[in-house]
C-alpha positions in Angstrom: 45.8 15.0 12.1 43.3 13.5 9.7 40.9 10.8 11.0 39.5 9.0 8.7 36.4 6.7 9.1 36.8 2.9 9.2 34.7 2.2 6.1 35.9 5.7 4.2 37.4 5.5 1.0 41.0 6.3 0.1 42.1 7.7 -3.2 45.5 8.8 -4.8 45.8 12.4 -5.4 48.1 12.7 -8.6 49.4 15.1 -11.2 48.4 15.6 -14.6 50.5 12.9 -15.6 48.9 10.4 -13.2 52.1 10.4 -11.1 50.7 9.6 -7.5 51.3 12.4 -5.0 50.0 11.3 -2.1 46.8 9.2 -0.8 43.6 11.2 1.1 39.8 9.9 2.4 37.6 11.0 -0.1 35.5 13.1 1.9 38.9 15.4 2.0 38.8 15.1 -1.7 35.6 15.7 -2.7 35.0 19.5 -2.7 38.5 20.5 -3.3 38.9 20.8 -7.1 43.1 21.5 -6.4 43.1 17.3 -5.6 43.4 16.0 -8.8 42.4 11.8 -8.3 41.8 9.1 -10.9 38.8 7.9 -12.3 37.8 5.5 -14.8 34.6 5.7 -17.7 33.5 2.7 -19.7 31.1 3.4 -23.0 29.1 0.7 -23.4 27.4 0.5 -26.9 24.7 -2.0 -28.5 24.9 -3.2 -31.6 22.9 -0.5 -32.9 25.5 2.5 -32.5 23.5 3.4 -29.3 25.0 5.0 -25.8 24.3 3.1 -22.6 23.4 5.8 -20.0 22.7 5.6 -16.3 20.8 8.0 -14.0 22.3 8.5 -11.6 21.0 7.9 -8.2 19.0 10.9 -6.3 21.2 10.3 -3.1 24.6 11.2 -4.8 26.9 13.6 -3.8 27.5 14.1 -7.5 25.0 15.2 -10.1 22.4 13.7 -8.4 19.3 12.6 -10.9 21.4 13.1 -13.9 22.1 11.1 -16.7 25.8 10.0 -16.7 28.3 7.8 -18.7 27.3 4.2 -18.9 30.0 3.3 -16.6 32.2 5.3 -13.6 33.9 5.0 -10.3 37.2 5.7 -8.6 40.2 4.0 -9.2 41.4 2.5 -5.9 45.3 3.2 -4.6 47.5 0.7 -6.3 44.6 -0.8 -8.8 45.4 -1.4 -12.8 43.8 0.9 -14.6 42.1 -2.2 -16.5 41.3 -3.7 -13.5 39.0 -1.1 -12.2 37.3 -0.8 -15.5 36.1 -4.4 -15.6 35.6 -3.9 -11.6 33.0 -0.8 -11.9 31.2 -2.6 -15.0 30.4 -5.5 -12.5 29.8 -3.4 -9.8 27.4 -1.0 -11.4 26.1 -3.0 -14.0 26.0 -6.6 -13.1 28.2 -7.9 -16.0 31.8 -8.8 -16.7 32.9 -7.1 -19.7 34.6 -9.7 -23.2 36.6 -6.7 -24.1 37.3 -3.0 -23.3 39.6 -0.8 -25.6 41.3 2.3 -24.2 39.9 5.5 -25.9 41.4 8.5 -24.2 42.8 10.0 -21.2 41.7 13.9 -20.2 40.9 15.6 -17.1 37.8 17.1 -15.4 37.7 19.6 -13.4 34.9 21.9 -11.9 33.9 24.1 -8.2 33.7 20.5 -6.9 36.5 18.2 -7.8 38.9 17.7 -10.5 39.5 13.7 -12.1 42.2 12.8 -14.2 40.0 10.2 -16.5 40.7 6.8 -18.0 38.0 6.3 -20.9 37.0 2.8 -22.1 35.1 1.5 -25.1 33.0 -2.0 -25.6 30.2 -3.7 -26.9 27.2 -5.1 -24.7 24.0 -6.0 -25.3 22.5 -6.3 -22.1 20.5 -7.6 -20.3 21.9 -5.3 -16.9 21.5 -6.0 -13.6 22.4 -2.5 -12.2 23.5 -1.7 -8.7 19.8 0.3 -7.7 21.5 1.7 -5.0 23.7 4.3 -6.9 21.4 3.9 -10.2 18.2 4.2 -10.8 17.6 3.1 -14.0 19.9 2.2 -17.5 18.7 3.1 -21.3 20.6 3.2 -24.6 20.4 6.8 -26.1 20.8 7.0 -30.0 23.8 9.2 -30.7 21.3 11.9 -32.1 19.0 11.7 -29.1 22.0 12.9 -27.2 23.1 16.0 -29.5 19.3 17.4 -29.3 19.1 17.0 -25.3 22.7 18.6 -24.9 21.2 22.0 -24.2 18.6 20.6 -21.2 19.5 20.0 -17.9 19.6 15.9 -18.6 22.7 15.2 -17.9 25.7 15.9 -15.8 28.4 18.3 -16.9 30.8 15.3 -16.4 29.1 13.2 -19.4 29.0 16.4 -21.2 32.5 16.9 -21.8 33.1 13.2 -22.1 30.6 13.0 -24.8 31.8 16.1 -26.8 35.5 14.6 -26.5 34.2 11.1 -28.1 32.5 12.8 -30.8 35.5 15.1 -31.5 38.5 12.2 -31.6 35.9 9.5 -32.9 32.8 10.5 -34.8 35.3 10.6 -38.1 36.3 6.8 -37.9 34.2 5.0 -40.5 33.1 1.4 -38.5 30.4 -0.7 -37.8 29.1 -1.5 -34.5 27.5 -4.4 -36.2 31.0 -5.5 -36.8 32.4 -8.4 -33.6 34.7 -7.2 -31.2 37.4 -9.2 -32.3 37.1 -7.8 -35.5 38.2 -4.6 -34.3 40.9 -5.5 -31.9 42.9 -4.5 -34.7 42.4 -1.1 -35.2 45.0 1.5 -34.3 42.1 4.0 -33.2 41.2 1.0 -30.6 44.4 0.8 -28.7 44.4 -0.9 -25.5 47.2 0.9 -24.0 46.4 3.9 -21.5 49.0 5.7 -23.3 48.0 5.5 -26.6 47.2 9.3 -28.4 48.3 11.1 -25.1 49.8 14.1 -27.0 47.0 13.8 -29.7 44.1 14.4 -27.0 45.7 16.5 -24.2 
């Protein structure tokens, strides 16, 4: 029998399709990559066309010292996938988002762990007040900046595939990030439903 600690966290363990299996401490998780659990990214652009990135602290269990997505957490057991999007943005960078548009689903898996992701997109300018216990600091990142540091050990492998995905489904669409947020609510390519493109990107 499994004890699990009084403060330890619980996650779902699911299939490919998201489809909850069963529920395990993380700590049971975490270092069996045949676990497959939930996670959820948020890209958080300026204005500009720039990446918010976070480094990630030196104490993690994860990529410790790397750069990483802006945004990225567990999803708890029985949490909207929505839900814990706008709940990681406010826990890890001190704001509550307008808007976020579902991107893309995929799955990541390595020695360590494997996460079935939920990606997010939205405009924010900042300013961040970032959780300095599991970041140490927050900087946009031109998209070129990224490409060129790809090769160097900046960032962990995690951002790298989510980065080369974005690129891949969304470096064709011609837009704006000058344009408003409402202004793209529109856009087919800007779905807000977890489901939208699942055969296109899997």
């Amino acid at each position: 029998m499994i004890k699990i600690g009084v403060m330890e966290e619980l996650l779902e363990i699911v299939d490919k399709d998201g489809r909850i299996i069963s529920i395990a401490p993380r700590s049971l998780i975490h270092g069996n990559p045949s676990m497959l659990h939930k996670v959820v990214h948020v890209l958080v652009f300026n204005s500009k066309g720039e990446l918010l990135l976070q480094k990630r602290a030196s104490h993690k269990d994860v990529a410790p010292g790397k750069w990483d997505t802006s945004v990225g957490g567990h999803i708890k057991p029985g949490e909207d996938i929505l839900t814990a999007a706008k709940r990681e943005m406010l826990e890890e960078l001190g704001v509550v988002p307008e808007n976020l548009r579902f991107l893309y689903t995929y799955i990541h898996s390595n020695e360590y762990e494997s996460e079935l992701v939920y990606t997010y997109w939205t405009v924010h300018e900042g300013p961040f007040d970032f959780n300095k216990n599991e970041v140490e600091e927050v900087a946009f990142w031109s998209i070129e900046n990224i490409q060129k540091s790809l090769f160097f050990d900046f960032f962990s492998d995690n951002f790298k595939q989510e980065f080369l995905r974005y690129l891949s489904i969304y470096a064709f669409i011609p837009f704006s990030f000058a344009y408003s947020l409402h202004e793209l609510n529109g856009s087919p390519y800007l779905s807000g439903d977890p489901n939208f493109l699942k055969n296109f990107y899997r």
